[in-house]
C-alpha positions in Angstrom: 0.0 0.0 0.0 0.9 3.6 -0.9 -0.4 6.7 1.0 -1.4 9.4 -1.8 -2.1 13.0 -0.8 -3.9 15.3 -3.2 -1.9 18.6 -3.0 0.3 18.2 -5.8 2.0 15.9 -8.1 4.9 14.3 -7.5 6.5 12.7 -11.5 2.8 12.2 -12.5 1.4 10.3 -9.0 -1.2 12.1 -6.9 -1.1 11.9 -3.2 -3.5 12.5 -0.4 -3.4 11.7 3.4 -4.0 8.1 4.8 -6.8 9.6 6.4 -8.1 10.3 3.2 -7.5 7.5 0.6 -5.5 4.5 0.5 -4.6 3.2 -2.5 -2.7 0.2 -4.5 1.1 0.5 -5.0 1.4 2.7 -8.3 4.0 1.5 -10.4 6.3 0.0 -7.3 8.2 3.1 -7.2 6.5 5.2 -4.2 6.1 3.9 -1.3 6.9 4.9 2.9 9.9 2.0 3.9 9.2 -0.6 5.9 11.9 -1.5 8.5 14.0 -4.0 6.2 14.6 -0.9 4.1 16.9 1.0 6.2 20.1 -1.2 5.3 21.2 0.7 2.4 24.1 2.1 3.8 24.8 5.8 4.7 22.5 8.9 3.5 24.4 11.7 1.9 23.0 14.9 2.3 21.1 14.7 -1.5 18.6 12.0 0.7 20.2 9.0 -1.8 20.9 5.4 -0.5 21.9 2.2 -2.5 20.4 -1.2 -2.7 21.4 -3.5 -5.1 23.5 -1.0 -7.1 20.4 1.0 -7.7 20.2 4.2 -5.9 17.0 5.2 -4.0 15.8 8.4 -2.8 14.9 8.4 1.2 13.8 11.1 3.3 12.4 11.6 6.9 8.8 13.2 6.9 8.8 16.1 9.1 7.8 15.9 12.8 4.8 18.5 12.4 3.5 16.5 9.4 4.0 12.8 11.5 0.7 13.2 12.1 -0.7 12.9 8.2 1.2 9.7 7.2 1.4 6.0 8.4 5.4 5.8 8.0 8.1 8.1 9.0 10.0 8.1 6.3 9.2 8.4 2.4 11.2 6.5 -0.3 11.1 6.5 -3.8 13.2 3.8 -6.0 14.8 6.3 -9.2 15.8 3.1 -11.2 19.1 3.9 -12.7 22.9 3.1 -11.0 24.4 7.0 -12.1 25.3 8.8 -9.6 24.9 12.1 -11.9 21.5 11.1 -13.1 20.3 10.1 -9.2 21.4 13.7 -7.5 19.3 15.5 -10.6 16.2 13.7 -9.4 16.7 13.6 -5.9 17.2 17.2 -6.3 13.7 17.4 -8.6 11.8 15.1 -5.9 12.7 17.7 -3.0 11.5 20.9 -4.8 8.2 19.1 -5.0 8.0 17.4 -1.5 9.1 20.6 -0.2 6.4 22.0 -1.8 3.7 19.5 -1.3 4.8 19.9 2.7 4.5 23.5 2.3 0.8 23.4 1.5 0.5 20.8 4.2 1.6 22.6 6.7 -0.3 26.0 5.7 -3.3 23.2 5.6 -2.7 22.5 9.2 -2.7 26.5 10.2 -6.4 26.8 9.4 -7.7 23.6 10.4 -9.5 23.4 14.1 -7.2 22.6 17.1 -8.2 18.8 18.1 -8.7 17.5 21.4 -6.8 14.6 21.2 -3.1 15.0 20.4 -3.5 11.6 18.3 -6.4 12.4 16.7 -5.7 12.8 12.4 -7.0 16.1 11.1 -8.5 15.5 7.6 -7.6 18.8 5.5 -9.4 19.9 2.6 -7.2 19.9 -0.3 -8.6 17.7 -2.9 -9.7 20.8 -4.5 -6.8 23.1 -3.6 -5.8 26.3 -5.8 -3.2 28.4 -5.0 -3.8 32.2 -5.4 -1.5 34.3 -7.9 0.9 35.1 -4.9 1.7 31.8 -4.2 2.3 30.8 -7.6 4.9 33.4 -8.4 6.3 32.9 -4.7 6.5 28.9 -5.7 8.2 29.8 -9.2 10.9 31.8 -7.9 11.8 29.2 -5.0 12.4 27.0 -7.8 14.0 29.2 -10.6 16.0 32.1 -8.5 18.8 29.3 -7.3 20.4 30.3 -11.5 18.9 33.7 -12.2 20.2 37.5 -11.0 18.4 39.2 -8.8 17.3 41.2 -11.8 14.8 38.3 -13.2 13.5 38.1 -9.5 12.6 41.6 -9.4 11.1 41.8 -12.7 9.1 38.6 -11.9 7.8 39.8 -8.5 6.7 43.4 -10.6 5.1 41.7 -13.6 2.7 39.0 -11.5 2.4 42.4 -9.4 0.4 44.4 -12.2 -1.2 41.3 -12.7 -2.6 41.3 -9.3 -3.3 44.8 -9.5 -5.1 44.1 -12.5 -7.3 40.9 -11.5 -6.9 40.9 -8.0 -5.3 37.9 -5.7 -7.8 35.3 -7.4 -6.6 31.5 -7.1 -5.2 30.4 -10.4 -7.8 28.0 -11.2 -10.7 31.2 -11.5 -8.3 32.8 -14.3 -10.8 32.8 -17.4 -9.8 33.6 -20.9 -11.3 37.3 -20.4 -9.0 38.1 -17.5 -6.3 37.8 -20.1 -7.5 40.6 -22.7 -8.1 42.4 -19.4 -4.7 42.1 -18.4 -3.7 43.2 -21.5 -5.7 45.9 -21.9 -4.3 47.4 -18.5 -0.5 47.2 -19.4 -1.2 49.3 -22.7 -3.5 51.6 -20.2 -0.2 52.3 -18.7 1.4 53.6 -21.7 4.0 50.5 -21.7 5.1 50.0 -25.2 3.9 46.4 -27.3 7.6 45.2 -26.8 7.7 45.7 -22.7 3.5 44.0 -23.1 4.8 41.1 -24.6 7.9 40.7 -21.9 5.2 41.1 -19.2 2.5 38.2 -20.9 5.8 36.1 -21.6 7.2 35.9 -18.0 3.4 35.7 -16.6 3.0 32.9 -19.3 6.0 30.8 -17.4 5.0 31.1 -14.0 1.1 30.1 -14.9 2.8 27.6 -16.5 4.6 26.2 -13.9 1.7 26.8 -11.4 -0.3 24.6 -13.2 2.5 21.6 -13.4 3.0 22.1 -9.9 0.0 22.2 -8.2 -2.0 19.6 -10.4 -4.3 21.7 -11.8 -6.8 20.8 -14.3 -6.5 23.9 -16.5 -5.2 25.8 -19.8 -2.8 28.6 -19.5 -5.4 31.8 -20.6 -2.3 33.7 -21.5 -0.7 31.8 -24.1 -4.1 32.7 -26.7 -4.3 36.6 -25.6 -3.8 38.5 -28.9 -0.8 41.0 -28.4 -0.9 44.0 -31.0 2.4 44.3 -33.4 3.9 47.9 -33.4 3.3 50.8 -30.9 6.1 52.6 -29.5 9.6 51.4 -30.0 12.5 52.5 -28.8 15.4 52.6 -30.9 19.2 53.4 -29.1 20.9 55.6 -31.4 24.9 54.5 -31.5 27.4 58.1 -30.3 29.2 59.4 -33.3 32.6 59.2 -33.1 33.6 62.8 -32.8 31.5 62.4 -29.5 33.2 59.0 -28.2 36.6 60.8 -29.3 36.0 63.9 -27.2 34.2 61.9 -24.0 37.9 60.0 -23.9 40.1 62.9 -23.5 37.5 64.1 -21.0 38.1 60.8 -19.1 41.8 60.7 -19.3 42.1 64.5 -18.0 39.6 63.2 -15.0 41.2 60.0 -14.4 38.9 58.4 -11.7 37.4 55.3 -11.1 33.9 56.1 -13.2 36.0 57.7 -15.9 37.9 54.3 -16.2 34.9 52.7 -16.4 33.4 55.0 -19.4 36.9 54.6 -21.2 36.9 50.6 -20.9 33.5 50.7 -22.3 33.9 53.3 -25.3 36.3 50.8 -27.3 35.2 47.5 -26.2 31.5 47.7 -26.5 30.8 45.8 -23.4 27.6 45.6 -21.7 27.8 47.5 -18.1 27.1 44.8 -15.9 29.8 42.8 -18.0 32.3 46.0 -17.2 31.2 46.6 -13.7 31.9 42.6 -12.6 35.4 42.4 -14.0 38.3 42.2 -11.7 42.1 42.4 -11.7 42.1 38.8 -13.0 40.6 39.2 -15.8 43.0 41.7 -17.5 46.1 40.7 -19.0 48.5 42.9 -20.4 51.5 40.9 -20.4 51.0 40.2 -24.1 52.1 41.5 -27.6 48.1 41.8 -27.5 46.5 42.8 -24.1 43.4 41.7 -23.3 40.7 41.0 -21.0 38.2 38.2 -20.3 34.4 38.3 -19.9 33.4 35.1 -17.7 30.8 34.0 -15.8 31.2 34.7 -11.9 29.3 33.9 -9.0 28.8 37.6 -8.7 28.0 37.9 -11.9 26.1 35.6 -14.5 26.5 36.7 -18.1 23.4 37.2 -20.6 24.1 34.1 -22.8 26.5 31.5 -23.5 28.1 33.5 -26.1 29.2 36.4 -23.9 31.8 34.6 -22.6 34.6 35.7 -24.4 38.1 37.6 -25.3 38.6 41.3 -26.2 41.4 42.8 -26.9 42.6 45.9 -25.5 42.9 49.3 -27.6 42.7 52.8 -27.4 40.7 54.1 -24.6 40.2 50.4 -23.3 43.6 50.2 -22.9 44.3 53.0 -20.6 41.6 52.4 -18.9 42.5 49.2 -17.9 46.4 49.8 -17.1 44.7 53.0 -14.3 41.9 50.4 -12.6 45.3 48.0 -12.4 47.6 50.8 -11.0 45.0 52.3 -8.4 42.7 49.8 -7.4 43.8 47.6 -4.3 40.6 45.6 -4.7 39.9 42.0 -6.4 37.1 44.0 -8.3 38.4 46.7 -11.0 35.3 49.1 -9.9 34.5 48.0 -5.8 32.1 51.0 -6.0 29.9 48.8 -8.6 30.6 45.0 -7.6 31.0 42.9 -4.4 31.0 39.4 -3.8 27.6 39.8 -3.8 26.4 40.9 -7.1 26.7 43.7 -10.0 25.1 47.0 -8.9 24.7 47.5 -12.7 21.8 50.4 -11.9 23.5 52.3 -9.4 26.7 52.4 -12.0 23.9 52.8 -14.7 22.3 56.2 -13.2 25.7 57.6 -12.4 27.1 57.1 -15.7 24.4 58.6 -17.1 23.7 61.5 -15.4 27.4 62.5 -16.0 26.9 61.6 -20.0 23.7 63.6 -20.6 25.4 66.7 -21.5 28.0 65.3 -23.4 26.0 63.2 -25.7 23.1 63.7 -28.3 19.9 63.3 -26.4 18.8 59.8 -26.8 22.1 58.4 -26.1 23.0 56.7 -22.7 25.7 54.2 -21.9 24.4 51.5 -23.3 24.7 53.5 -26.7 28.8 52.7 -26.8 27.8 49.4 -27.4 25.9 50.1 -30.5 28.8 52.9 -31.4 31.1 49.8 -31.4 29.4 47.6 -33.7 29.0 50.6 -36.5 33.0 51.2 -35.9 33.9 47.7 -36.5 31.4 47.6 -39.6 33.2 50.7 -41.0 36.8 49.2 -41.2 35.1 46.3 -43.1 35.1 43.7 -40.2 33.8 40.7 -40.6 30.5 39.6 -39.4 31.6 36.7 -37.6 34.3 38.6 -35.8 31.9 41.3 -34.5 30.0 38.9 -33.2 32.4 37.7 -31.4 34.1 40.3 -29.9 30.4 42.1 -29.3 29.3 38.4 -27.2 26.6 38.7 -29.9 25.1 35.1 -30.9 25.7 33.8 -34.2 22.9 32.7 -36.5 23.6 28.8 -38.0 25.1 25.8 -37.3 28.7 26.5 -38.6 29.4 28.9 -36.1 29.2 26.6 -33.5 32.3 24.7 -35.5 36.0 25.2 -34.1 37.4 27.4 -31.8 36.3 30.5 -33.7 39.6 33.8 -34.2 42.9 34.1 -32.8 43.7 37.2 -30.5 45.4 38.4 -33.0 42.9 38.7 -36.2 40.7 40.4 -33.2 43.4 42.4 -32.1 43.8 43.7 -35.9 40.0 44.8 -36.6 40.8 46.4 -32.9 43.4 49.0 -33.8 41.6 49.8 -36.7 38.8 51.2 -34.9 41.2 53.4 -32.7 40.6 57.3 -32.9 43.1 59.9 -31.8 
């Protein structure tokens, strides 16, 4: 026998309290151990055991949930003898126990008291849904673990408008109307079709991933809401040389930290957060071609897998680079903007800009150097490819994923070339 408890779905198997239905063993791969089962040898910390060469997952129920469930301890077989493959799914059944326990124990905070301390409270949760709140709060448990701190705070905002629009209503009472209402709202605001369709498309994954979750027996309303092309679109305007030129001399006159971090980005077309998370590490200018190194950090995740890369070191770049080097006695090239903790790429962001308004074309903003840098390199007849790879830029087609792409010194070539004086 198996005790199933109807909260949520754990690999396609629904569970409810013993007190509430007892059923068959499903598939003879869930089931609480009996005693004979504990001879596995020792539990590592991912809850996995051995029998047989076959690795199991095993895991104490909690003590304020004792009360629900004939056995103390739940066990699941994960049929397969890799080590690798077990820890995945050991680490894919506690997300979901953890969350099945979580509704449990919410469960048992608005049921009665009972007079008898044995006595089995039955909660009603056959026909549990969670409310918006809860699914977003579930999401982010789940997701935030490889995500900045960036995609939590834009997650929490957009499911917030969509509160503010509907109201905290469980998920299951979202009808196909509350999603042109949704819509109709965000344009309301004045946001532009392109920032509309961000907003649907992270609602879209957390409904999603509510409805896997939790069990639920219904459609994702977003996925059909018609989203009107055009509308306002913002288009960043690159800085014309002449400008880029003049802003350098200005930084090399001023020589401070934020002026070394406007020169490093005038003439290697980096995104900020990129520039901002670099430290002394990842320059190196003990070579015919200097150079620095955009990586992933713990402090810092990049965009996509293509923004890892090399960039060599030129012009304004270059000086930059040798003053963070010379004054900076920290691991980070810019402390100001980066700790162990993460990028402060908006606080570098509004400083940066406020000091570039008046020195720029209106329109233009930091971000615009990286658009500058791709219309330089185009203008000494670079090649595609290369841009792309010194820009982090992902490449269209299978061939580019062929070989171990250009040497430093073809970049370091199309580099110079772009250098103004």
């Amino acid at each position: 026998m198996v005790t199933t408890f109807g909260v949520e779905s754990v690999w396609g198997h629904h569970f409810k309290p013993k007190s509430v239905v007892q059923v068959p063993d499903l598939q003879r791969n869930l089931t609480f151990a009996h005693g004979s089962w504990y001879q596995m040898g020792n539990q590592k910390y991912s809850y996995l055991t051995v029998k047989s060469g076959i690795y199991y997952y095993t895991r104490r129920v909690p003590k304020s949930l004792l009360s629900r469930f004939e056995k103390k301890r739940f066990v699941k077989c994960l049929h397969t003898s890799s080590l690798a493959k077990a820890e995945r799914l050991s680490s894919e059944l506690s997300s979901r126990l953890e969350n099945i326990w979580d509704r449990l124990r919410l469960d048992l905070v608005d049921c009665a008291p009972v007079q008898n301390s044995r006595q089995k409270v039955k909660p009603n949760t056959d026909n549990y849904s969670p409310k918006l709140s809860e699914v977003v709060e579930v999401y982010l448990r789940l997701k935030k673990q490889t995500r900045g701190s960036t995609f939590v705070t834009s997650t929490q905002r957009n499911i917030r408008y969509l509160i503010e629009s509907l109201g905290d209503i469980p998920l299951s009472e979202v009808q196909a109307k509350h999603g042109s209402k949704f819509r109709d709202d965000l344009i309301a605001k004045g946001l532009t079709t392109a920032s509309v369709r961000r907003i649907f498309a992270s609602v879209k994954a957390v409904v999603n991933l509510g409805i896997t979750e939790f069990g639920l027996e219904a459609q994702n309303v977003f996925t059909s809401v018609y989203l009107p092309d055009g509308g306002q679109v913002t288009t960043r305007m690159p800085i014309p040389d002449a400008v880029i030129l003049s802003i350098q001399r200005t930084c090399i006159e001023m020589d401070d930290g934020m002026r070394w971090l406007i020169a490093l980005l005038s003439d290697t077309g980096m995104r900020l957060s990129e520039a901002c998370g670099l430290t002394r590490e990842d320059i190196v200018l003990r070579d015919l071609n200097p150079y620095l190194m955009v990586r992933p950090r713990e402090w810092r995740r990049l965009k996509t897998e293509s923004s890892e890369r090399i960039i060599p070191l030129v012009g304004g770049s270059l000086w930059a680079a040798k003053r963070t080097l010379e004054c900076s006695y920290s691991e980070f090239l810019f402390p100001k903007y980066c700790t162990v903790k993460g990028v402060k790429a908006n606080s570098a962001s509004g400083a940066l800009n406020k000091w570039l308004k008046s020195r720029v074309p209106e329109g233009r903003v930091v971000h615009s150097f990286r658009h500058s840098f791709r219309d330089r390199l185009r203008a000494v007849e670079c090649p595609s490819e290369i841009i792309d790879e010194l820009g982090g830029w992902s490449t269209a087609g299978v061939g580019s994923s062929y070989g171990q792409g250009f040497n430093l010194e073809l970049k370091a070539r199309y580099m110079r070339m772009i250098v103004m004086s």
